[in-house]
TORMIZA-464198 format. One line per field, with one value per residue (C-alpha): z, x, y; residue number from 1. Coordinates in steps of 0.05 Angstrom, whole numbers, plus 32768, in hexadecimal, padded with zeros to 4 digits. Each point is the difference from the previous one (the first is absolute). Example, Ala and Ser with C-alpha at 12.3 -4.5 7.8 and 13.67 -1.06 7.14 Angstrom:
Z = [809C | 7FF3]
X = [80F6 | 801B]
Y = [7FA6 | 8045]
seq = [1 | 2]
This chain:
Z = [823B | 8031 | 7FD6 | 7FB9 | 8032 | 8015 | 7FB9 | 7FE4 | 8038 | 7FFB | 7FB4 | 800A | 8031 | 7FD0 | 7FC5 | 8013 | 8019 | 7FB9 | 7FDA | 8038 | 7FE0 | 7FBC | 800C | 802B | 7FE1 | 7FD6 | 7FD1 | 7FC2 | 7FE2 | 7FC7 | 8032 | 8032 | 7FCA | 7FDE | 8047 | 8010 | 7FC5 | 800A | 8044 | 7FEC | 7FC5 | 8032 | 802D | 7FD8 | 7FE5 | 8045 | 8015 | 7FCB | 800D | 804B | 7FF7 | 7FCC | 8034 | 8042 | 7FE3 | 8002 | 8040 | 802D | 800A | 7FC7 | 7FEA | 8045 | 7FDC | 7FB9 | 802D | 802D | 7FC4 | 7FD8 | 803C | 8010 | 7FBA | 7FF6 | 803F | 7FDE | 7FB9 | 8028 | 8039 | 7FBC | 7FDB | 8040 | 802D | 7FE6 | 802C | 8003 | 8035 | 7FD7 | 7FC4 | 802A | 8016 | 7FC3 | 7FE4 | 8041 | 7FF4 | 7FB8 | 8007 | 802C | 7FCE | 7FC4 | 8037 | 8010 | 7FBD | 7FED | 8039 | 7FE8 | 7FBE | 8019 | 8039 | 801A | 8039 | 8046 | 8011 | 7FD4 | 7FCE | 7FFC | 7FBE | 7FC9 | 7FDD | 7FAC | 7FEE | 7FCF | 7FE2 | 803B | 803C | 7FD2 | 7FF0 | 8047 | 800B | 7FBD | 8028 | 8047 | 7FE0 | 7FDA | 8046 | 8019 | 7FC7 | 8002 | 8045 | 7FFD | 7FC8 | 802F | 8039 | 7FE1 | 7FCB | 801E | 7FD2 | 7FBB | 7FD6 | 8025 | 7FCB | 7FC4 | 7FD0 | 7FE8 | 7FCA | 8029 | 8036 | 7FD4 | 7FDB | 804E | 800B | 7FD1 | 8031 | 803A | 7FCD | 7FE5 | 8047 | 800F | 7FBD | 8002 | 8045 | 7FF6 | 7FBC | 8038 | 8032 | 7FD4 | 7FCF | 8003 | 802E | 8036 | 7FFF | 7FFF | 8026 | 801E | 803A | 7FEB | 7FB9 | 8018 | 8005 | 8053 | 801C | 8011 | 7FBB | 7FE3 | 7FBC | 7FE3 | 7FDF | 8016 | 8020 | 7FC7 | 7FBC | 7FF4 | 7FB1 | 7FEA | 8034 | 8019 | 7FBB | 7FF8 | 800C | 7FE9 | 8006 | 8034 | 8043 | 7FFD | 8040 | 8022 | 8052 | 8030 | 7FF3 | 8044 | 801A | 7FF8 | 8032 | 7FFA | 7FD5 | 7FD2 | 7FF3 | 7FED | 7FD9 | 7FD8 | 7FF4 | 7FDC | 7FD9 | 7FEC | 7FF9 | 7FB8 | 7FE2 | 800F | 7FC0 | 7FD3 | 801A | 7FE0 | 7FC0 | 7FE8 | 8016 | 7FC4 | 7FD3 | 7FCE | 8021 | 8009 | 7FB2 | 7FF6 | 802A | 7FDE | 802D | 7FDC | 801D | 8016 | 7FFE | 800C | 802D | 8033 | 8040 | 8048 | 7FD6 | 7FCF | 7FBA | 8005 | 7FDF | 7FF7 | 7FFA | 7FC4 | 8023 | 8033 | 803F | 8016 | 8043 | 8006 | 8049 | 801B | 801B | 8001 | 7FEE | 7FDF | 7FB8 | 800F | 802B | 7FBA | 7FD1 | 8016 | 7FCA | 8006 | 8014 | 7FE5 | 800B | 7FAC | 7FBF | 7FEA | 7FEF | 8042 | 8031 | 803A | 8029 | 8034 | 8013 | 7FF5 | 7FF4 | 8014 | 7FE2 | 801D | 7FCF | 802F | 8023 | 8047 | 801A | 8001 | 8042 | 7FDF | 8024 | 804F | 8027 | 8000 | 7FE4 | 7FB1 | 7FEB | 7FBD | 7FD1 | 7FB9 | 7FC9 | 7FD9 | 7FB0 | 7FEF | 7FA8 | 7FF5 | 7FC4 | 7FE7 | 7FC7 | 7FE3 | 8046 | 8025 | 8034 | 8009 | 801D | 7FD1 | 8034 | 803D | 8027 | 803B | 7FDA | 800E | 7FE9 | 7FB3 | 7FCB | 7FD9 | 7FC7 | 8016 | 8007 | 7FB7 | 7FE7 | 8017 | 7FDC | 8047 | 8028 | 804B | 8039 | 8038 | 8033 | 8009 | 8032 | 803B | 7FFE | 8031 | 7FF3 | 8026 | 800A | 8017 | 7FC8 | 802A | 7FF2 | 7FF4 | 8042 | 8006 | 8035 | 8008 | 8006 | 7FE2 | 7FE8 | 7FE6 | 7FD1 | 7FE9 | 800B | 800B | 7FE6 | 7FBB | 7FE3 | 7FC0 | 7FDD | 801C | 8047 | 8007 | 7FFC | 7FD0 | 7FCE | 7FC7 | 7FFA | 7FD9 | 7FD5 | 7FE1 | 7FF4 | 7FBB | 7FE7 | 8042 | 8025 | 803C | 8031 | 8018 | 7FEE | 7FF5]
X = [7C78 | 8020 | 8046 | 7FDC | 7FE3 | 8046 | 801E | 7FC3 | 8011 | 804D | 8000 | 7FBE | 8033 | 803A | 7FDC | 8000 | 8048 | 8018 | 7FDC | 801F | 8049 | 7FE3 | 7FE3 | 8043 | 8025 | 8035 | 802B | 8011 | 8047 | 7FFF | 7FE8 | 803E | 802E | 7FED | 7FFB | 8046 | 801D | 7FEB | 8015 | 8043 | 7FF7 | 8005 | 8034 | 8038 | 7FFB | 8003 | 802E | 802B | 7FF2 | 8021 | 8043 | 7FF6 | 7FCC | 8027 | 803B | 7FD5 | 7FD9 | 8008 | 7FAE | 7FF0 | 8030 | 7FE0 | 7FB6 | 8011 | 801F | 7FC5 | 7FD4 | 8022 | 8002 | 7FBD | 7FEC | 8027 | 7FDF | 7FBE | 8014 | 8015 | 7FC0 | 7FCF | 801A | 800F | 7FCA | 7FD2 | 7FBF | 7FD6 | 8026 | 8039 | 7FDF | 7FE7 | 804A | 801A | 7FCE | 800A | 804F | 8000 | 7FCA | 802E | 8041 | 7FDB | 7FE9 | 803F | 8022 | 7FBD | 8015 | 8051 | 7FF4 | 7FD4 | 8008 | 803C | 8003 | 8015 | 803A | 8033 | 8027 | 7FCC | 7FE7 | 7FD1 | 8020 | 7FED | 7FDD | 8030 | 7FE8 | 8021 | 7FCA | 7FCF | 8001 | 8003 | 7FC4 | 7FDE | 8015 | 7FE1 | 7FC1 | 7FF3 | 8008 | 7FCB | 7FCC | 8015 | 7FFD | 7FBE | 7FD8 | 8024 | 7FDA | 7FBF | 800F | 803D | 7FEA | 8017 | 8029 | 7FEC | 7FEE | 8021 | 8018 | 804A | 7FF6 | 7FE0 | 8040 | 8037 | 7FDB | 7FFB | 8048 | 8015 | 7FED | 8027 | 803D | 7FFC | 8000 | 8037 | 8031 | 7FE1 | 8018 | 8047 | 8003 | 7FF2 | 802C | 8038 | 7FEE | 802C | 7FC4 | 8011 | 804C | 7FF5 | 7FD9 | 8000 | 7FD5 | 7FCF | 801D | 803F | 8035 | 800A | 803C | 8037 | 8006 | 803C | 8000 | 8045 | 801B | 7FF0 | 8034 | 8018 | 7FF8 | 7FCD | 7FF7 | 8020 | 7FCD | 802F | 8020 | 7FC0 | 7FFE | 7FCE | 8014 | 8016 | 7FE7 | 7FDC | 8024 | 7FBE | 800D | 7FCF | 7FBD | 7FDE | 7FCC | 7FBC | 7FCD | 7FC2 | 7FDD | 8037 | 800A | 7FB0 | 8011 | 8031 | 7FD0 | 7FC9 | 8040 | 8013 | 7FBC | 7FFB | 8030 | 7FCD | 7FD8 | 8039 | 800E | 7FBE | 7FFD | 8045 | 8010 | 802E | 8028 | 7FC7 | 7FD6 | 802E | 8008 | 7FB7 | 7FF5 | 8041 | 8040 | 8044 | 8032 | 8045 | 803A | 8014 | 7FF4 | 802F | 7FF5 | 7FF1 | 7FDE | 7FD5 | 7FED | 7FDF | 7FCC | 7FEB | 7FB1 | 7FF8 | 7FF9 | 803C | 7FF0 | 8045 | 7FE3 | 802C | 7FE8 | 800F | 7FBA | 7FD8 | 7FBD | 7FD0 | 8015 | 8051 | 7FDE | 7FD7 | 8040 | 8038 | 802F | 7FF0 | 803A | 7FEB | 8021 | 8017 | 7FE8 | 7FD8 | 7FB6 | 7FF5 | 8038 | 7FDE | 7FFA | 8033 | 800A | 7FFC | 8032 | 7FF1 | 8021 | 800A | 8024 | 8025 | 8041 | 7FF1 | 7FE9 | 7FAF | 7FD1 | 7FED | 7FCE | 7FEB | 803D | 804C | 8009 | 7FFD | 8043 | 8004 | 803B | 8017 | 8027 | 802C | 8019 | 7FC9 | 7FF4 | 7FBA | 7FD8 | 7FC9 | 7FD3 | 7FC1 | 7FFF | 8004 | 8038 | 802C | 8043 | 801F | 803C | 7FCC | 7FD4 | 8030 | 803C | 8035 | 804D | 7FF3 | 8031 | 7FE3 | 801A | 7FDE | 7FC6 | 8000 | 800D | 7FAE | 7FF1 | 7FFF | 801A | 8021 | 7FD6 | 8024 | 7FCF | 7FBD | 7FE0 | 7FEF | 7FE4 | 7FDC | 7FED | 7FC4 | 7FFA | 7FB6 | 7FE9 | 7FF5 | 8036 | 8028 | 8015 | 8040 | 802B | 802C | 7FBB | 7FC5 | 802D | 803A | 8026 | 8015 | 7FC8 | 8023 | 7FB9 | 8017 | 8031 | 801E | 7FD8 | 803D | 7FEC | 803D | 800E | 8044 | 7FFF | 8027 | 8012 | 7FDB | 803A | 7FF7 | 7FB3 | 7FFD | 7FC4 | 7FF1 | 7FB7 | 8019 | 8041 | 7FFC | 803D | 7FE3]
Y = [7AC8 | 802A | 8002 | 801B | 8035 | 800B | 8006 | 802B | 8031 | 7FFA | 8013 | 802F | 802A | 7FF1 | 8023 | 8046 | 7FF3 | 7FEC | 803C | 8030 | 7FEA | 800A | 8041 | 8019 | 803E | 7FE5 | 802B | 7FE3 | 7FF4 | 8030 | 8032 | 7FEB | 8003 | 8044 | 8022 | 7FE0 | 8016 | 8044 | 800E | 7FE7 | 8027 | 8041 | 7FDA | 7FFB | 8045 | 8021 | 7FCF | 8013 | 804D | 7FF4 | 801C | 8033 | 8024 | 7FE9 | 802A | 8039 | 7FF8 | 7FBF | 8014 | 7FF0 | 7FC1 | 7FE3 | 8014 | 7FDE | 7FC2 | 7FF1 | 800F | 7FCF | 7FCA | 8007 | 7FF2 | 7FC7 | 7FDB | 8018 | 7FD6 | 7FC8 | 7FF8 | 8017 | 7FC3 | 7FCA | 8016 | 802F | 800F | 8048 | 8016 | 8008 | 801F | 8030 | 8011 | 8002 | 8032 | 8028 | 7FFA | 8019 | 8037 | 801B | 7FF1 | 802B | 8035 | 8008 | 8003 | 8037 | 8023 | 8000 | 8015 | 8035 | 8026 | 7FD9 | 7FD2 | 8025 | 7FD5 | 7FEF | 801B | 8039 | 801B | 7FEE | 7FC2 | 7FF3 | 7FC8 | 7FCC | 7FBC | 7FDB | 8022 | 7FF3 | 7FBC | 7FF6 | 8029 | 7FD3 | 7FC6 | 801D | 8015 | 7FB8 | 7FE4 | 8022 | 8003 | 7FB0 | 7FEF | 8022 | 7FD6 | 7FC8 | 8010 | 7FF7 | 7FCC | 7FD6 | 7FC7 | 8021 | 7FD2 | 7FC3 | 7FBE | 8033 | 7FCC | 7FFD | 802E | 803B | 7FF4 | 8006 | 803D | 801E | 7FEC | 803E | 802C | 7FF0 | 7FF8 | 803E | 8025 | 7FE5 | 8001 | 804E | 800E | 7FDF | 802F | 803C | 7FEB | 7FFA | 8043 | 8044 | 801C | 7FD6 | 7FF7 | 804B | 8014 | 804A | 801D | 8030 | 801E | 8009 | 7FD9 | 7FF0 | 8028 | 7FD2 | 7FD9 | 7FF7 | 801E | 7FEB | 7FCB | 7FB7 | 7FD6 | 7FCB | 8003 | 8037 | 7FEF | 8041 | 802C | 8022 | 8021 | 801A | 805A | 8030 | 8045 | 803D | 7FF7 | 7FC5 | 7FE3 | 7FE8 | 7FFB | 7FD7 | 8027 | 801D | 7FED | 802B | 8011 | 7FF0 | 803C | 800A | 7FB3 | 800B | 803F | 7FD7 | 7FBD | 8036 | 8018 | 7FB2 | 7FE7 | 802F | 7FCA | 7FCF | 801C | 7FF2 | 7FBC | 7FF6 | 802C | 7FE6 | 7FBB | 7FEA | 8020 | 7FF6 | 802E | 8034 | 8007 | 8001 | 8041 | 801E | 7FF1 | 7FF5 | 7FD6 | 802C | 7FDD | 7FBB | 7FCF | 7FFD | 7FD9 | 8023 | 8038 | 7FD4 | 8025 | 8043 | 8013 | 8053 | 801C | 801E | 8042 | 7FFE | 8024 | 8018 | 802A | 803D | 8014 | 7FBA | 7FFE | 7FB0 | 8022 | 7FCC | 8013 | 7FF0 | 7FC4 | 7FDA | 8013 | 7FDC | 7FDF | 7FB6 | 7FC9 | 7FB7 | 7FBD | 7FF0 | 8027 | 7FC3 | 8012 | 7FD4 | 8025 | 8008 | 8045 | 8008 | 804A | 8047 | 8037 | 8046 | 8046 | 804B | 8024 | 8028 | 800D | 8000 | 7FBA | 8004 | 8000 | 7FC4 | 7FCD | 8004 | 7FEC | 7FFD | 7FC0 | 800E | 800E | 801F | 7FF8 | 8023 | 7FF4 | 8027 | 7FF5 | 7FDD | 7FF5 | 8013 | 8002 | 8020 | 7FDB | 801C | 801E | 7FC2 | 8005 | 7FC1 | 7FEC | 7FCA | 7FF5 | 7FFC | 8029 | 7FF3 | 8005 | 803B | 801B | 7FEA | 800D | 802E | 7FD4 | 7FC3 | 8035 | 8018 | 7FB6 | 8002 | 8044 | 801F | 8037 | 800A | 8026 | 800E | 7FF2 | 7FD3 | 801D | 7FDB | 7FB4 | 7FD8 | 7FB0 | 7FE9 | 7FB6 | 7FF5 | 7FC3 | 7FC5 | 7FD0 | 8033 | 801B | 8016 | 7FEA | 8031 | 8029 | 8022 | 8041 | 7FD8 | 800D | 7FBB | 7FC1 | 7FBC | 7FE9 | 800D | 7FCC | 7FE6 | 7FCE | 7FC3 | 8030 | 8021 | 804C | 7FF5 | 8035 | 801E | 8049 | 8033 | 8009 | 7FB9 | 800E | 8002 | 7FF0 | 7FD2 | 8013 | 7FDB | 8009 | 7FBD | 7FD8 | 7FC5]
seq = [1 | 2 | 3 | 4 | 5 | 6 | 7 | 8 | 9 | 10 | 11 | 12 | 13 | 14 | 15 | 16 | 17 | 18 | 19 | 20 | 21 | 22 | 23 | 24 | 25 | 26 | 27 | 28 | 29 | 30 | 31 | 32 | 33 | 34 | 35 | 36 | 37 | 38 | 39 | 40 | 41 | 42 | 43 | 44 | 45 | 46 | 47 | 48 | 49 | 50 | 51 | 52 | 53 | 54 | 55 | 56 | 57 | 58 | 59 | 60 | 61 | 62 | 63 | 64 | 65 | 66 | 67 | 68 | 69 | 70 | 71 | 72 | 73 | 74 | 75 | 76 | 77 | 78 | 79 | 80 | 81 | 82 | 83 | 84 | 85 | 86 | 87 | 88 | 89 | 90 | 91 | 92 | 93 | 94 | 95 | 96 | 97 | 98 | 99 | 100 | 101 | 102 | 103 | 104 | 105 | 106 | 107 | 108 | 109 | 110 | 111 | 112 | 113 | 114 | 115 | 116 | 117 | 118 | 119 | 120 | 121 | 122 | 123 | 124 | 125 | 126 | 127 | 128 | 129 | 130 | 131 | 132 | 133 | 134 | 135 | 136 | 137 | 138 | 139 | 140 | 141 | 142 | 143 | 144 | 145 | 146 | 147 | 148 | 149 | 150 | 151 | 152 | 153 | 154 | 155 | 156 | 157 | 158 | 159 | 160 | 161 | 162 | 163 | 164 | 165 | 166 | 167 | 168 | 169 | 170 | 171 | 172 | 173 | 174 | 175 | 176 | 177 | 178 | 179 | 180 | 181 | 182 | 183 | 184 | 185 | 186 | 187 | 188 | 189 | 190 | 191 | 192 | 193 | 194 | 195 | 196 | 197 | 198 | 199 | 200 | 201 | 202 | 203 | 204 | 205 | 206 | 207 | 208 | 209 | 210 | 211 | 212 | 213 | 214 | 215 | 216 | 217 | 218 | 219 | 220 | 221 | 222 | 223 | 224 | 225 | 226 | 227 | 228 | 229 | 230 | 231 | 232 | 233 | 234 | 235 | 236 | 237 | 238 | 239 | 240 | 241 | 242 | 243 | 244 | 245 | 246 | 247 | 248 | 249 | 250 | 251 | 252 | 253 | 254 | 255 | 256 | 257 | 258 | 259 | 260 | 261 | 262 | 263 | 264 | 265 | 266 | 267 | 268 | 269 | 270 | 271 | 272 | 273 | 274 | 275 | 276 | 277 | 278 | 279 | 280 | 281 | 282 | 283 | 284 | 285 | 286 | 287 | 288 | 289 | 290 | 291 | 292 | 293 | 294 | 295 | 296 | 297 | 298 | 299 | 300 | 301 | 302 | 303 | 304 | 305 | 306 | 307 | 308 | 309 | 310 | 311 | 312 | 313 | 314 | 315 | 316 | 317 | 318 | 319 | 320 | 321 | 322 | 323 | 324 | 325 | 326 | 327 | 328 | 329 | 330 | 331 | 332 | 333 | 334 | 335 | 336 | 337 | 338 | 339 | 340 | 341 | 342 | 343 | 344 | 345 | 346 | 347 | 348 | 349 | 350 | 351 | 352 | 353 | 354 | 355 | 356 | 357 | 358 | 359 | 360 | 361 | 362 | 363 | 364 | 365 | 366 | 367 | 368 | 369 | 370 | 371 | 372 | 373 | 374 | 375 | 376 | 377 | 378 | 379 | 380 | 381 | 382 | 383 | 384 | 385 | 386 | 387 | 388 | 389 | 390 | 391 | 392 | 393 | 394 | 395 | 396 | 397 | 398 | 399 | 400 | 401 | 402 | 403 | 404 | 405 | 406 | 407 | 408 | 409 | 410 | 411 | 412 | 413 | 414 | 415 | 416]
């Protein structure tokens, strides 16, 4: 008698024991997995960021590094060990990550390189990535059990997700945008702008006018890095209007000129602004020629070109870092009044044989040009006012060319 009474009151006290365990916060494995993928997501990106920002401030390449570190112990702990402790860090960790990107892209941060930086696809994925975290990490907290007992179906359906992040943050890491990136809008001082060492795939052969030598750019203060972001964000509008070639040619551009790779295929409004005073008021801002990658329907956007018919180098945009160059000999024509350049609107010193071969004519001067590289992925790396973008290749991606003098009936300079 006296041992039943002793079971009854062993597994009475065991009950409540048992449902305790069952009851116990307990995050499931989809959840560990998305959250892990995630802050890896944002790891590898600002991991990857290190060296281009350490070469412009050692404050900030130790920021992106510790950023990146921290979130790769948060991936690892959320999947291995996850517990509310650790949620609650790594939504206090990335709240602070996208406060401080707000902040850069903003106001600027106070130590650092200084100056108001422009947002490219690269920050923000990161910032995509940061913000999932949170908003995930968050439904954790309250419903840690989500995707426990899915069947097989619902896991491999879930398993998209986690794939996707991270084949779309290796197609970031590795994009034009990050390989080049620049501090701010400009270009940080210091980079090299020459040829690479090695083979540089014809880069090298490539020129574009009278002095287009383009030094190290300086470094801005603060306000006038600012005054030059409102100048830059304009573009932003035609990033969006015009996209493709396509939609170019629906609001009445004309392509002028060929392809020809570091200065894409340019395409001219049908009402050219050409901007005699040299002045970047909003009109000369929303009326830039327009640079794009190919002259398929599908080309995408890649830049702008900007004109001041004048002979003095424009004012220009806030700052001493956009360096304006010319051309002189250039064959024209002139079409139903619609301007074009058959041999290139970069092209200079034409026969005017070759010239009248297109039904054109010679002018001696261009006026002054400026090429504006602010679509993301399109970047240049030899900076936002350069005259020549290593982003734009060949189709084989190589810059080997042909010269104008063989153009014949050719839309393209590419040699192969």
């Amino acid at each position: 008698m006296t041992d039943l009474l002793d079971r009854q009151v062993t597994a009475a006290t065991a009950e409540p024991t048992a449902a305790a365990k069952t009851s116990a916060w307990e995050l499931s494995m989809p959840l560990r997995v998305l959250l892990g993928c995630l802050s890896a997501s944002a790891a590898v990106i600002h991991l990857a960021m290190v060296p281009a920002h350490a070469g412009e401030s050692i404050v900030e390449g130790v920021g992106f590094a510790v950023s990146g570190w921290v979130q790769v112990l948060l991936a690892v702990v959320l999947v291995a060990r996850p517990s509310r402790r650790w949620l609650a860090l790594a939504i206090v960790a990335n709240v602070a990550f996208v406060a401080t990107w707000a902040i850069s892209r903003t106001v600027g941060l106070p130590v650092g390189a200084g100056g108001v930086e422009t947002a490219n696809v690269v920050d923000l994925t990161c910032v995509a990535a940061e913000v999932a975290l949170v908003l995930v990490a968050a439904v954790a907290w309250f419903r840690p059990g989500l995707g426990r007992g899915w069947d097989s179906g619902a896991l491999v359906m879930a398993s998209a997700i986690p794939v996707a992040i991270l084949i779309g943050t290796t197609a970031v890491v590795v994009s034009p945008s990050a390989t080049a990136h620049n501090h701010g809008t400009e270009a940080a001082a210091g980079h090299t702008h020459g040829a690479p060492v090695g083979d540089d795939k014809g880069l090298s052969t490539l020129t574009n006018g009278h002095v287009h030598a383009h030094a190290a750019d300086v470094a801005l203060d603060r306000t006038t890095q600012a005054q030059l972001n409102a100048q830059l964000a304009r573009t932003a509008g035609l990033v969006v209007r015009y996209p493709t070639v396509a939609a170019a040619e629906a609001a009445g551009y004309h392509r002028a000129g060929p392809f020809t790779p570091g200065l894409g295929a340019h395409y001219m409004p049908p009402k050219p602004v050409f901007n005699p005073e040299g002045v970047m008021d909003d009109a000369s801002l929303d009326a830039p020629m327009l640079i794009f990658d190919g002259m398929t329907p599908d080309a995408p956007l890649a830049g702008f070109m900007y004109l001041a018919y004048r002979t003095t180098e424009p004012a220009g945009f806030v700052g001493p870092n956009d360096h304006w160059h010319y051309h002189t000999n250039v064959c024209i024509t002139m079409t139903n009044g619609v301007l074009d350049t058959p041999l290139g609107a970069d092209a200079e010193n034409i026969d005017p044989a070759l010239c009248a071969q297109y039904g054109g004519s010679i002018i001696d001067n261009t006026g002054y040009m400026l090429h504006v590289w602010t679509v993301p992925g399109y970047e240049s790396s030899n900076g936002i006012f350069s005259d020549v973008n290593p982003a734009i290749t060949c189709p084989d991606g190589t810059y080997h060319h042909i010269e104008l003098t063989e153009l014949g009936n050719r839309t393209t300079t590419c040699l192969a």
